[in-house]
MARKOLMAR-249194 format. One record per residue (C-alpha): residue number from 1; x negated, y negated, z. Coordinates in Angstrom, 2 decimals. Each point is the difference from the previous one (the first is absolute). Layout:
<pts>
PT num      px      py      pz
PT NUM       X       Y       Z
...
</pts>
This chain:
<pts>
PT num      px      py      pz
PT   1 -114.98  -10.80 -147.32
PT   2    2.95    1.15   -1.03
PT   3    3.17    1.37    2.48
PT   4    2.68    1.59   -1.45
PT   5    3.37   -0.33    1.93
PT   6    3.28    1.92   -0.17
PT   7    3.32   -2.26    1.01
PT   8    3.07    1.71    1.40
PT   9    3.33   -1.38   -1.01
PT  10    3.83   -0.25    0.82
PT  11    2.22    0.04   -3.19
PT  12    2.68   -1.81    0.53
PT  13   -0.22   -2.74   -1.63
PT  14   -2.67   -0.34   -2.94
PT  15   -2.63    2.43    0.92
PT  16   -0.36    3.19   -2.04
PT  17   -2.42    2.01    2.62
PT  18   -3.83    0.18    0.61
PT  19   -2.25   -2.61   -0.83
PT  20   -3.72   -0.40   -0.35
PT  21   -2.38   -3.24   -0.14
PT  22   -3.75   -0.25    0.79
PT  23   -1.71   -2.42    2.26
PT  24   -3.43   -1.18   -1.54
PT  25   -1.94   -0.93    3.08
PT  26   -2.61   -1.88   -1.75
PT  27    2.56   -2.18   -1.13
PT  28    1.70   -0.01    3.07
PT  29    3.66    0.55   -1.88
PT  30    2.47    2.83   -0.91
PT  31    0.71    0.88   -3.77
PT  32    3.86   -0.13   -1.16
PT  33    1.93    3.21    1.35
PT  34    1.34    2.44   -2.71
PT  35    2.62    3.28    0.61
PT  36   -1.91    3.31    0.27
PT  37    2.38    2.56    1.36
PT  38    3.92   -0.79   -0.89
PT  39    1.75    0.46    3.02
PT  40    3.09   -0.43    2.04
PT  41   -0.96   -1.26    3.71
PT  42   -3.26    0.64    0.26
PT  43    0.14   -2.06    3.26
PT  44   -3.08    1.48    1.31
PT  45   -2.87    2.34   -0.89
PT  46   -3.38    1.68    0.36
PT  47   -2.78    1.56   -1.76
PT  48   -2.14    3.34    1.33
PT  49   -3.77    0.83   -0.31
PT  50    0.83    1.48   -3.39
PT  51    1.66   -3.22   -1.54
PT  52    3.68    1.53    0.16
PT  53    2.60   -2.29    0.96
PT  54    2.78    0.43    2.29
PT  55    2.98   -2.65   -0.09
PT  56    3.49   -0.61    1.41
PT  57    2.40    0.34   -2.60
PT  58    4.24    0.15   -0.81
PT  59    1.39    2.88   -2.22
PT  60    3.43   -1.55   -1.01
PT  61    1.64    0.26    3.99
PT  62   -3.00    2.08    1.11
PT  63   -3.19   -1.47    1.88
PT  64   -3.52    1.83    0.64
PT  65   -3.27   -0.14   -1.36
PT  66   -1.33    0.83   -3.11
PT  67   -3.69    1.03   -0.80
PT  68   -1.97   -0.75   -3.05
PT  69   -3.14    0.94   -1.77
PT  70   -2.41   -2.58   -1.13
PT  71   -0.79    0.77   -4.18
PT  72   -2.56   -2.62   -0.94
PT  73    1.27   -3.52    0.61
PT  74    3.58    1.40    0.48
PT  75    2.12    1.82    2.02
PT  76    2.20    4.05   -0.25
PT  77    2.86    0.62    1.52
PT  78   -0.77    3.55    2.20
PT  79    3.20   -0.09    2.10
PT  80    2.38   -1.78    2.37
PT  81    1.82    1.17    3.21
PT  82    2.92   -1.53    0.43
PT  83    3.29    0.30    1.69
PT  84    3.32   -1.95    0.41
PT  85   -0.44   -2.97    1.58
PT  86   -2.10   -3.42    0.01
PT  87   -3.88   -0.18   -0.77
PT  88   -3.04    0.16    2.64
PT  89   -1.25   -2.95    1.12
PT  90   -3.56    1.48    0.25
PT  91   -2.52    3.31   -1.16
PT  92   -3.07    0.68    0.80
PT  93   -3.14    2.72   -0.31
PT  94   -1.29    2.61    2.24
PT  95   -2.76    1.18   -1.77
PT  96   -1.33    2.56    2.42
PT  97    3.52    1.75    0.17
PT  98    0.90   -0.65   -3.41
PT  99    3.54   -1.41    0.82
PT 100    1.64   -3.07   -0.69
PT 101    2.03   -2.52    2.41
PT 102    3.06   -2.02   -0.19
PT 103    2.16   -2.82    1.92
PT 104    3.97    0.70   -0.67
PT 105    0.81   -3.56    1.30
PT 106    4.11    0.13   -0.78
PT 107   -0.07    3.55    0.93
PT 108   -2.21    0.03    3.30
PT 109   -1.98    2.91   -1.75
PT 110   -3.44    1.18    0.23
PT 111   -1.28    2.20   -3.04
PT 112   -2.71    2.19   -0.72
PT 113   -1.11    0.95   -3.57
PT 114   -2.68    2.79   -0.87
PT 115   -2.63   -0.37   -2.42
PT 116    0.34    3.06   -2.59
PT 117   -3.40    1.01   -1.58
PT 118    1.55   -1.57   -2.93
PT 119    0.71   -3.33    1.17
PT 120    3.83    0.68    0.65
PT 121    1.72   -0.47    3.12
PT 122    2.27    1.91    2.09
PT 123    2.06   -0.68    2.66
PT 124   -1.28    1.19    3.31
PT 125    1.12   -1.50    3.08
PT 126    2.25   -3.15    1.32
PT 127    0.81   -1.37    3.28
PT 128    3.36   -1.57    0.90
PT 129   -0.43   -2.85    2.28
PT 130    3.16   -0.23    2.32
PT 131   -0.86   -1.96    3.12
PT 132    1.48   -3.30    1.03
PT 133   -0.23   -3.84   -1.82
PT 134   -1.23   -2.92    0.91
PT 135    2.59   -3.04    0.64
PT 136   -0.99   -1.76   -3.51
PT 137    2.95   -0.15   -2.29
PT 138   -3.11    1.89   -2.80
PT 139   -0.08    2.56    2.38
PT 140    3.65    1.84   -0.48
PT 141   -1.62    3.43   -0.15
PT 142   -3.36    1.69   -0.77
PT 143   -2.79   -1.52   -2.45
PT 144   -3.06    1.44   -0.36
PT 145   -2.12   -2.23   -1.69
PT 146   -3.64    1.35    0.15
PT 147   -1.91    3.14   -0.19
PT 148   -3.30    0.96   -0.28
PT 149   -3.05    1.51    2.20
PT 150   -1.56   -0.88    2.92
PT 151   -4.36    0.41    0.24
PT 152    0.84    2.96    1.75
PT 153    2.28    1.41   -3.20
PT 154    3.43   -0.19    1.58
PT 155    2.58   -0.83   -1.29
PT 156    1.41   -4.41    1.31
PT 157    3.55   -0.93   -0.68
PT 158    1.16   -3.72    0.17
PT 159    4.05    0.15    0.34
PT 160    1.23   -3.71   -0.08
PT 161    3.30    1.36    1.16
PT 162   -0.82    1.87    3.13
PT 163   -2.28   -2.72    1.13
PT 164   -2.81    3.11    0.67
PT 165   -3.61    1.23   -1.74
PT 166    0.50    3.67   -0.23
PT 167   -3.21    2.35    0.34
PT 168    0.27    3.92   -1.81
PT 169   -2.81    2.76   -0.44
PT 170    0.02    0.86   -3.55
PT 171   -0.38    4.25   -0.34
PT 172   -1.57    0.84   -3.54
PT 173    2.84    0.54   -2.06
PT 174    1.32   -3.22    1.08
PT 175    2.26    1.13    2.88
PT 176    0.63   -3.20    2.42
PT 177   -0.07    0.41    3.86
PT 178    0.30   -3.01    2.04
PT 179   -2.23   -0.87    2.83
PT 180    1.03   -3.85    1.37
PT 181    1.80   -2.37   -0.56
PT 182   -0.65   -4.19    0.79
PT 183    2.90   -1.84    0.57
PT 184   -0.63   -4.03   -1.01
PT 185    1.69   -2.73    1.65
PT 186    3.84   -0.24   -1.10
PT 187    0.14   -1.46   -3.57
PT 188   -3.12    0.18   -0.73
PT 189    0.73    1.93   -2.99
PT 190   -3.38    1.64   -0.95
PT 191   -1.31    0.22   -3.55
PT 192   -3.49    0.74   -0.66
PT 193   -3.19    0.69    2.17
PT 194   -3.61    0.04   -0.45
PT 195   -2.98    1.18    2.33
PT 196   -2.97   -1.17    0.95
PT 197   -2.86    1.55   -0.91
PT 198   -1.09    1.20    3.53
PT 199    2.89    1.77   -0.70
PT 200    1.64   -0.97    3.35
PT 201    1.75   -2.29   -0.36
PT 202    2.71   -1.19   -2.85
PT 203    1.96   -3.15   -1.14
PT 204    3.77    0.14   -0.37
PT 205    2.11   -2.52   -2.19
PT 206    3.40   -0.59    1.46
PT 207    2.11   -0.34   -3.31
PT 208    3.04   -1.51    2.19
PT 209   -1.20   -2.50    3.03
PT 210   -3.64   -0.85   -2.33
PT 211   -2.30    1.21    1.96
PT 212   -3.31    2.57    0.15
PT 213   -0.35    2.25    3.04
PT 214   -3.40    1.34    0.69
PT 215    0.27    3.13    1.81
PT 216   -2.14    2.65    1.26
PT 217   -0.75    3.43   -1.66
PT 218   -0.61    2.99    1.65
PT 219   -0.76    2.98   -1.98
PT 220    0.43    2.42    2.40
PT 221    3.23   -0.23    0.24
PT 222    1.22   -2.36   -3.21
PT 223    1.34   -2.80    2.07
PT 224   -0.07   -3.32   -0.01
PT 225    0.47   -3.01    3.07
PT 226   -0.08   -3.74   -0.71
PT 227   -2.23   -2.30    1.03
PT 228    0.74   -3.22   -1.64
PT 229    2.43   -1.01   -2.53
PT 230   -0.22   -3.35   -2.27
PT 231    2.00   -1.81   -2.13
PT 232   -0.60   -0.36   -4.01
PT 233    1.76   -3.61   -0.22
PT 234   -0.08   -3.31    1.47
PT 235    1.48   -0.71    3.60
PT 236    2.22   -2.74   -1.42
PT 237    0.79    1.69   -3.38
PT 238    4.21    0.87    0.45
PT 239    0.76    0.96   -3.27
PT 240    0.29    3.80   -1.55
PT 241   -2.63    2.12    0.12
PT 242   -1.42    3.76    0.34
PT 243   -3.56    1.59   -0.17
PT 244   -0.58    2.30   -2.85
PT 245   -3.60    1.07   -0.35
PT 246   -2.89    0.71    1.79
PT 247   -3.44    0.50   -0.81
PT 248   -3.38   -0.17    2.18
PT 249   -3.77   -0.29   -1.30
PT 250   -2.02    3.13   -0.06
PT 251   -2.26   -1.85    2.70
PT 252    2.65   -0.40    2.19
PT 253   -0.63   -3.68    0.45
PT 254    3.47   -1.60   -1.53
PT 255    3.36    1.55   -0.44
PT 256    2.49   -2.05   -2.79
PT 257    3.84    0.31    0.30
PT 258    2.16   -1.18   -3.03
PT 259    3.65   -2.12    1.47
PT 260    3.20   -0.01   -2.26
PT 261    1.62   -3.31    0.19
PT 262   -2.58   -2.11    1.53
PT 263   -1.89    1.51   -3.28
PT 264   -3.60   -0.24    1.77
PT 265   -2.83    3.07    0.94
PT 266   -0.98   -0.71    3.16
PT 267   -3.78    0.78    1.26
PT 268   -1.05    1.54    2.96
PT 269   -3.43    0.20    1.53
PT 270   -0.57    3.02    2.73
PT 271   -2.06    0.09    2.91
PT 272   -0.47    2.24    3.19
PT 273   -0.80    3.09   -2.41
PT 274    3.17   -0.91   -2.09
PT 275    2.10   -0.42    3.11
PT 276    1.29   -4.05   -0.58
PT 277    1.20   -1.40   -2.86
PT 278   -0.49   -3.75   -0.70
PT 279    1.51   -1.76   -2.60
PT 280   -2.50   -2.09   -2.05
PT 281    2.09   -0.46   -2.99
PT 282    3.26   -0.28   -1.98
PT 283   -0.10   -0.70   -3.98
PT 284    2.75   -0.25   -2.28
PT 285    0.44    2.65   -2.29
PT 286    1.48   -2.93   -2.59
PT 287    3.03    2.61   -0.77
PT 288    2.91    1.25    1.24
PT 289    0.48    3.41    1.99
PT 290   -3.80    1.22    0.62
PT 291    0.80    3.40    0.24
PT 292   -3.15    1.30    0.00
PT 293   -3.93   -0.73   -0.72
PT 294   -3.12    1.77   -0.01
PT 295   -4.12   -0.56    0.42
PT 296   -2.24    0.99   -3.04
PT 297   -2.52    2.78    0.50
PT 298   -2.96   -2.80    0.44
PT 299    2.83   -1.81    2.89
PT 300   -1.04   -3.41   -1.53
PT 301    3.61   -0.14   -1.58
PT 302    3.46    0.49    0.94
PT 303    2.67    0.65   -2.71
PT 304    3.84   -1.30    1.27
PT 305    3.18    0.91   -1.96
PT 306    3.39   -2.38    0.60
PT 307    2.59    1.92   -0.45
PT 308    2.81   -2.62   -1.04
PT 309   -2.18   -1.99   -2.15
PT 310   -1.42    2.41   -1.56
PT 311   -3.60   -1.15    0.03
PT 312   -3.61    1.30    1.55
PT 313   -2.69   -2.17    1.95
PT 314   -3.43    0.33    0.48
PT 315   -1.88   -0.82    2.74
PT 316   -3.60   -0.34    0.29
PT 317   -1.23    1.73    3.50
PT 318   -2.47   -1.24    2.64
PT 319   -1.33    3.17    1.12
PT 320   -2.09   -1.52    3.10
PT 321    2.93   -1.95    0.68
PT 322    3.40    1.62   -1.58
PT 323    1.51   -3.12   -0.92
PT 324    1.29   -0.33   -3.42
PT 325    0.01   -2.15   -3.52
PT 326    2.94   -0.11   -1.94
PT 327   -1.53    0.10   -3.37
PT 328    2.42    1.47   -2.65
PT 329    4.17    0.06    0.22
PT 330    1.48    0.07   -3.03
PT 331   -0.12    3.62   -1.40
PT 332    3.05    1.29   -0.67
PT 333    1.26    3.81    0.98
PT 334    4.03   -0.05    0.55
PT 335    0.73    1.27    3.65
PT 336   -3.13    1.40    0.99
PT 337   -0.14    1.42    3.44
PT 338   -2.87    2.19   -0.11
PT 339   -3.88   -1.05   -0.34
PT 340   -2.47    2.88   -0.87
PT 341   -3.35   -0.16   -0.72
PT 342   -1.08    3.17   -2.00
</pts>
């Protein structure tokens, strides 16, 4: 079979935007990347049930997102929303709303985009985070980081700056009302989550101190308690690192975390109902910068981009046992940071 995957980009130094490859998984490997969509900072993006795609992207001094329309095997330009100041960091879909998310992490902004019947988007909503930083020297203000839905459709906001997970109700026409608020342990610096899919309980990476927090959910109220927290990297390992992505199988059984610096995805097997982590794994990502990966649709593969050396690995997936084969790392996509699998 044949997967086709889209590759998100920085462009500042010899990458021109959004790539494309395809991963043969007969043949176990991933065909040579080529540009699709020409691009400035498309550092992260997303596709919706219709096959429109929604990326970060930087007008001359403006960031926002811009949304194109698939035409055959390419890609139109239907409109960006920008404003003065640096890019997202993240965007993502709410189908049922028809509204678009994203992560202003230099700004500390939260924005909310809605779907026009003709694939546009409009500005709708944002949310200034102003509460106090953690004691990191990364943390001098605001950064949120992550934002996308719950199982219960609200609204989860990861601000590595304020140390907390913030929880809103989402209104119809995008309209953001906030409900609780998680505050992490000081410098925790959270980045990403996932959830189980009991759908009570979810897996936070700690971009700053390396570590994954599994907390509680409770939809009646949107908030979340910790039970456990683990760490991504080796006890003895002293050198630089943070966690970047997260990702969790759709049988809940193993949860992988990407590290930049000790350039490894760790694996994690749960137990108690997806209440304990347990590491059972770490494999190099043979590059530099893993910023972040992804499974396949069939889960038998994982796809890895290095950011700094500018390559992708394969890995060959266990799924009774989540570990992971490195079977392909030399194909080249210049500072890839985003791994989507149409």
């Amino acid at each position: 079979m044949l997967e086709q995957l889209l590759l998100g980009t920085y462009t500042r130094r010899e990458s021109k935007g959004i790539y494309q490859t395809v991963l043969d998984t007969e043949k176990k490997a991933l065909a040579s990347t080529s540009l699709i969509i020409n691009e400035s900072s498309p550092t992260y993006l997303t596709l919706d049930e219709k096959g429109e795609l929604y990326t970060v992207t930087l007008v001359g001094e403006e960031g926002g997102v811009a949304a194109y329309k698939p035409i055959d095997d390419q890609y139109d330009l239907l409109n960006k929303v920008t404003e003065i100041g640096a890019p997202p960091c993240y965007v993502s879909v709410d189908e049922k709303r028809q509204l678009i998310y994203s992560a202003s992490y230099h700004e500390g902004i939260v924005y909310v985009f809605q779907i026009l019947p003709n694939g546009q988007l409009k500005s709708t909503d944002r949310v200034v985070h102003k509460e106090a930083t953690g004691p990191h020297k990364n943390q001098d203000k605001p950064h949120v980081h992550y934002t996308n839905l719950t199982p219960d459709n609200r609204l989860v906001v990861c601000d590595l700056g304020t140390d907390r997970v913030y929880t809103y109700d989402v209104d119809r026409t995008g309209k953001l009302t906030e409900v609780a608020q998680y505050l992490a342990e000081p410098g925790c610096g959270p980045r990403h989550i996932v959830f189980h899919p009991n759908q009570q309980i979810a897996y936070l990476i700690g971009e700053l101190d390396s570590s994954i927090s599994v907390l509680s959910y409770d939809k009646t109220n949107g908030e979340f308690q910790r039970l456990t927290k683990v760490s991504t990297i080796p006890e003895n390992f002293d050198g630089f690192n943070s966690g970047a992505a997260i990702r969790i199988s759709s049988d809940g059984q193993y949860v992988y975390a990407s590290n930049r610096g000790h350039n490894t995805i760790a694996i994690f097997e749960t137990s108690q109902e997806g209440k304990r982590l347990k590491r059972k794994q770490l494999i190099s990502t043979e590059g530099d910068f893993p910023r972040d990966f992804n499974l396949d649709p069939s889960e038998k593969f994982i796809v890895a981009a290095n950011q700094n050396s500018d390559n992708l690995t394969l890995y060959e997936r266990d799924t009774q046992t989540g570990l992971l084969k490195m079977i392909q790392k030399d194909v080249y996509v210049p500072e890839c940071v985003c791994v989507y699998f149409k």
